[in-house]
C-alpha positions as CSV (number, residue, x, y, z in Angstrom):
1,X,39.8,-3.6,-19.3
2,X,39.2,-7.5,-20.5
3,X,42.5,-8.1,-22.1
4,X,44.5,-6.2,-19.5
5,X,42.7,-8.4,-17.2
6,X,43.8,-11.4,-19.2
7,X,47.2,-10.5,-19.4
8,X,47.5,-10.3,-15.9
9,X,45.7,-13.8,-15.3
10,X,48.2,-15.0,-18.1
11,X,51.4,-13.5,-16.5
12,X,51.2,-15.8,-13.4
13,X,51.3,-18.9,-15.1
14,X,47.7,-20.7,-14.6
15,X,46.6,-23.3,-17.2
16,X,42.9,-22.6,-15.9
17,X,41.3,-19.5,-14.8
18,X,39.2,-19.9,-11.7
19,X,36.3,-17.3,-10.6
20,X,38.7,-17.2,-7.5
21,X,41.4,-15.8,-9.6
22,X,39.8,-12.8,-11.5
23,X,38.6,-11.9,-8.0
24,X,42.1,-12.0,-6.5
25,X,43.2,-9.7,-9.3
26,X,40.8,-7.5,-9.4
27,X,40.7,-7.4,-5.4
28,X,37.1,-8.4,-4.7
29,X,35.7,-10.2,-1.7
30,X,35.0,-13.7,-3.1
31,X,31.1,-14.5,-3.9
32,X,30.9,-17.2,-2.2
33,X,31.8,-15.9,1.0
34,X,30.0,-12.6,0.4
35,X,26.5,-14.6,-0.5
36,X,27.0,-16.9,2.9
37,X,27.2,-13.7,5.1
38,X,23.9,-11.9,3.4
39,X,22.4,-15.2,3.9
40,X,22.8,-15.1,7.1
41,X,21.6,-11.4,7.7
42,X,18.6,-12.1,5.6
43,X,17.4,-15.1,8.1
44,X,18.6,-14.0,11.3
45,X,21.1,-17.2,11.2
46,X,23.5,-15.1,13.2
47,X,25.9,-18.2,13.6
48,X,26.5,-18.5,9.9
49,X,27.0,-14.3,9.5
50,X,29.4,-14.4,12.2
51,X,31.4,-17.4,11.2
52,X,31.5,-16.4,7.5
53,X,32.7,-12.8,9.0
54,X,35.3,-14.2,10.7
55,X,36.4,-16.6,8.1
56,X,36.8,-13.2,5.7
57,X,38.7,-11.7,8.2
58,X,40.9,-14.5,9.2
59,X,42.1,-15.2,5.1
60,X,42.7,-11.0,4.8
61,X,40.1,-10.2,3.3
62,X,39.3,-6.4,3.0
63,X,36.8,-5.8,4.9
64,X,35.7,-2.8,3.8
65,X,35.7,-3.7,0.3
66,X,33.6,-6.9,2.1
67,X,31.2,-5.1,3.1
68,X,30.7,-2.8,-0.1
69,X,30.3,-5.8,-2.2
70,X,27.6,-7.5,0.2
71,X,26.0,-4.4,0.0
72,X,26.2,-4.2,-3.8
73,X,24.7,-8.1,-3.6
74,X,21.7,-7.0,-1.2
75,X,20.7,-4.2,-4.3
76,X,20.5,-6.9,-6.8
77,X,18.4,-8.9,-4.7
78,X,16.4,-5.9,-4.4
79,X,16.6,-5.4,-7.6
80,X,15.4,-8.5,-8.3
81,X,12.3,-7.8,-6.3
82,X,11.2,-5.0,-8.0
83,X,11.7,-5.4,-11.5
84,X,13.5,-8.8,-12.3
85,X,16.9,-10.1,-12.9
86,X,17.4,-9.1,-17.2
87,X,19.5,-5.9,-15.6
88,X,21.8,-7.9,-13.2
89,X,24.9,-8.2,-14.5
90,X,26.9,-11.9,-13.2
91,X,27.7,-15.3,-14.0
92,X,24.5,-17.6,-15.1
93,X,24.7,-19.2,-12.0
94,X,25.0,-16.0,-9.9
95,X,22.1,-14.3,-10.9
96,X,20.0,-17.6,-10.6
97,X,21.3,-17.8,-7.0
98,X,20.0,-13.8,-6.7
99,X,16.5,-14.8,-8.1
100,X,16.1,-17.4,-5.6
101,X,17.1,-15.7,-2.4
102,X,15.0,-12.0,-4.0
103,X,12.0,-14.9,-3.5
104,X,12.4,-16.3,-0.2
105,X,13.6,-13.1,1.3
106,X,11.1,-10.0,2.6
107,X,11.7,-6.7,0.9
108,X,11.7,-4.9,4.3
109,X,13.9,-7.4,5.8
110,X,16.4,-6.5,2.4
111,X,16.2,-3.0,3.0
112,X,16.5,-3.1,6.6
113,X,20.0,-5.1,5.8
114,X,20.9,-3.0,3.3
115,X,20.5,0.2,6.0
116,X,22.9,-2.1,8.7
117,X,25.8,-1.9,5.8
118,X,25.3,1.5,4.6
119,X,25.7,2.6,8.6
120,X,28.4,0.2,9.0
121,X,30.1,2.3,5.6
122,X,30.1,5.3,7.1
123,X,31.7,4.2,10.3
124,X,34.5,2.9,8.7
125,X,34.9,6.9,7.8
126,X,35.9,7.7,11.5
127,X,38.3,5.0,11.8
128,X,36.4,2.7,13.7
129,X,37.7,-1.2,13.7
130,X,35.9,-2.9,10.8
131,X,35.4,-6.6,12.4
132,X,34.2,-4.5,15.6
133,X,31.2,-3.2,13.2
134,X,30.2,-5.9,11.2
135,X,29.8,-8.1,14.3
136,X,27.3,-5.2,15.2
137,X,25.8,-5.9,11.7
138,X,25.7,-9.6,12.4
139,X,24.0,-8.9,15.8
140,X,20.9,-7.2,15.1
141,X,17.6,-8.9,14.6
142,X,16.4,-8.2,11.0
143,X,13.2,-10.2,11.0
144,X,11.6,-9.4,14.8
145,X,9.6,-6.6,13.6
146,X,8.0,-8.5,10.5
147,X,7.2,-11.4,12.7
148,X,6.2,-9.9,15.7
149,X,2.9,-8.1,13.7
150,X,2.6,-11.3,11.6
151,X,2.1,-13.2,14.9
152,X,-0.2,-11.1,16.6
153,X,-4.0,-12.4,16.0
154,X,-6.1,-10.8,13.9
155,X,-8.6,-9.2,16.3
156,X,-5.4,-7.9,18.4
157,X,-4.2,-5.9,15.7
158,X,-4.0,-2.1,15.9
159,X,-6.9,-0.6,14.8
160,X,-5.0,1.7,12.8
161,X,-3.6,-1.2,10.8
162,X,-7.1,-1.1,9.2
163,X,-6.9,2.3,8.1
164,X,-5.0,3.3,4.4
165,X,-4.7,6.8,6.1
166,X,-0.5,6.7,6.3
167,X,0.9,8.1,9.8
168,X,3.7,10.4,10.4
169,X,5.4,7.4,11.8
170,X,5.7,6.2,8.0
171,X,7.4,9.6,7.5
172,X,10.4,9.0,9.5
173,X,13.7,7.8,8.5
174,X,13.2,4.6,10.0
175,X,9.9,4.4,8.7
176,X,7.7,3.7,5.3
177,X,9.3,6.5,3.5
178,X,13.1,5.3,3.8
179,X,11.8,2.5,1.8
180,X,10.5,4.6,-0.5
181,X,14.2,6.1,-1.1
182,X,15.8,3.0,-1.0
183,X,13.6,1.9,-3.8
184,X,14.2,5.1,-5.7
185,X,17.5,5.0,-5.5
186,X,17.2,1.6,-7.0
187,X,15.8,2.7,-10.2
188,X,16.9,5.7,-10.5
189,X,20.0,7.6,-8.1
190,X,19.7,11.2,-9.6
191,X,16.1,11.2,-8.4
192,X,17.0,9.3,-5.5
193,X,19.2,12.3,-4.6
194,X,16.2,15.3,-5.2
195,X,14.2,13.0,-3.5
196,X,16.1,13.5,-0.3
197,X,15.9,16.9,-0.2
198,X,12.0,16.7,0.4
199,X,9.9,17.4,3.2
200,X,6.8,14.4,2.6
201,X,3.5,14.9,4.2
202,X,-0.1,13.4,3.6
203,X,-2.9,16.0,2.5
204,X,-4.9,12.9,2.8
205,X,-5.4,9.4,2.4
206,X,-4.8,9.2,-1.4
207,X,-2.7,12.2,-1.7
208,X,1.3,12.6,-0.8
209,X,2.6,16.5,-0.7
210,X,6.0,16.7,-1.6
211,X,7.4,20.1,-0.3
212,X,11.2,21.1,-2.1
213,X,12.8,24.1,-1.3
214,X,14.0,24.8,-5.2
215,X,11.8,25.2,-7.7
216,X,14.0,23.0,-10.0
217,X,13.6,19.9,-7.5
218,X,9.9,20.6,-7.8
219,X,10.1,20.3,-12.0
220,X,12.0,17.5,-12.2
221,X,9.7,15.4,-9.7
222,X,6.7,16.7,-11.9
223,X,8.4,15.3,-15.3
224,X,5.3,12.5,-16.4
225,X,7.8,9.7,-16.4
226,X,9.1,10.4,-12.9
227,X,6.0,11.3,-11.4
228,X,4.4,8.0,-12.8
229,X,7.4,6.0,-11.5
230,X,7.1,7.3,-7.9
231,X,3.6,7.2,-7.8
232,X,3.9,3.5,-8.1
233,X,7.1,3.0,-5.6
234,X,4.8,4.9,-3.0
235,X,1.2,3.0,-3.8
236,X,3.2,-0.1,-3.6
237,X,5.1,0.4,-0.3
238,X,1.9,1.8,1.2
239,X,-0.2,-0.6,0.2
240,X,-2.9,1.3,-1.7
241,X,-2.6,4.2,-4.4
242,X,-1.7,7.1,-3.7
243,X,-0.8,10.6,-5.8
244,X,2.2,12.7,-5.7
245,X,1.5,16.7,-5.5
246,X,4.3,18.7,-5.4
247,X,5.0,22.5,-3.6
248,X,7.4,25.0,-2.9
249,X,8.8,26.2,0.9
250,X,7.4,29.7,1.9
251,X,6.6,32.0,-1.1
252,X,7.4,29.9,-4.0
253,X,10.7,28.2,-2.9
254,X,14.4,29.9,-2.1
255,X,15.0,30.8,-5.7
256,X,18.2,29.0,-7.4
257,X,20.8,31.7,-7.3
258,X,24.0,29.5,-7.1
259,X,26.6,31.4,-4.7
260,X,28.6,28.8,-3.8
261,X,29.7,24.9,-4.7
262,X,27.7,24.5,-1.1
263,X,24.2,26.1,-3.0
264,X,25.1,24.4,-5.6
265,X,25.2,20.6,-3.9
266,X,21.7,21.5,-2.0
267,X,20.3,22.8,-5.1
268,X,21.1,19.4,-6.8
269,X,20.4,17.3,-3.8
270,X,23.8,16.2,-3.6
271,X,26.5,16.9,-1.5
272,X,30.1,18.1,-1.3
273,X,32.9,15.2,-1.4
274,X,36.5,15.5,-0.2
């Protein structure tokens, strides 16, 4: 806790406790360094990503942990898109440095980021060399595919661009949907994980079927206050309002007859750890 902290701080002699400091005890990836790599992920500046990467491993710094708190910084700047900074917990100065890069930077172009660390994450699971994937990270071009359509002219654009009918490209992982998730998870992470276990598909313009295999992912999506909070996550990221229906798989869903911690996981949308 706070005065455990303090103790620690106080045991090693310094007159004046430095953000540096509590980050050292608490072994954090300094801010500083952290909000110079997202920075340069969020604009593409691939010089300053690398450097500040190499920097962070060059003065031992965890890289794993590095990479979960950039990660934690791109979901406040998210955060910040979506719904302000009164919930974003840091120093004054902190979270005024988060309000002003959540306005300069594109909400795909976040997301997209925040995809590049949660892939890099689970490759540090099968013992792959840290520095090795994060210079993957710091190689990939975040803001190609927002300015490639912003550059095209307006009578070149793809007709379908003019339609509000959303595509089965939007459906995939990679597509409008993920961002859909991401968002969710933002708000809220339990329906962020019954979420996942959905199959999405449009019954038409204005309407989004959401097919569960369970019947009790089905009721919770249908509570008023959920349903009204991903109505608005999916008429924002599409760009036009649209209503969430909900169904069951087959005749009325697999049942929920728990055999297993394994049934039990997929029932919940979660999954088995360890």
């Amino acid at each position: 806790d706070a005065i455990s902290l303090l103790d620690q701080l106080a045991s090693i002699g310094l007159q004046k406790i430095e953000e540096s400091d509590v980050e050292n005890i608490l072994g954090l990836a300094p801010h500083k360094v952290v909000a110079s790599f997202v920075q340069g992920l969020l604009t593409d500046d691939k010089s300053l990503s690398m450097h500040t990467l190499e920097k962070a491993s060059s003065t031992g710094i965890d890289l794993i942990i590095f990479t979960k708190s950039s990660s934690e910084y791109l979901r406040k700047i998210l955060l910040a898109k979506l719904s302000g900074t009164e919930n974003i917990e840091g120093t004054k100065e902190q979270i005024e440095e988060i309000r002003n890069v959540s306005t300069q930077a594109e909400k795909d172009v976040v997301i997209r980021v925040m995809d590049s660390l949660f892939w890099a994450l689970q490759s540090f699971k099968n013992n792959v060399d840290p520095k090795s994937v994060l210079t993957v990270v710091c190689a990939k071009d975040y803001l190609t595919t927002i300015n490639q359509g912003a550059s095209l002219p307006q009578s070149t654009q793809p007709a379908q661009a003019e339609k509000k009918i959303a595509s089965k490209e939007n459906l995939k992982p990679n597509g409008k949907w993920q961002q859909v998730l991401m968002e969710t998870k933002v708000k809220n992470n339990t329906i962020h994980a019954v979420l996942r276990v959905a199959s999405p598909s449009f019954e038409d313009d204005n309407t989004l079927v959401l097919t569960f295999p369970y019947k009790f992912h089905k009721e919770r999506i249908e509570e008023k206050k959920t349903k009204n909070m991903l109505e608005d996550i999916v008429s924002k990221t599409y760009g036009h309002q649209i209503e969430i229906k909900c169904d069951l798989e087959g005749n009325g869903g697999r049942g929920t007859q728990i055999s297993s911690a394994d049934d039990a996981a997929s029932i919940l949308g979660g999954e088995i750890v360890g």
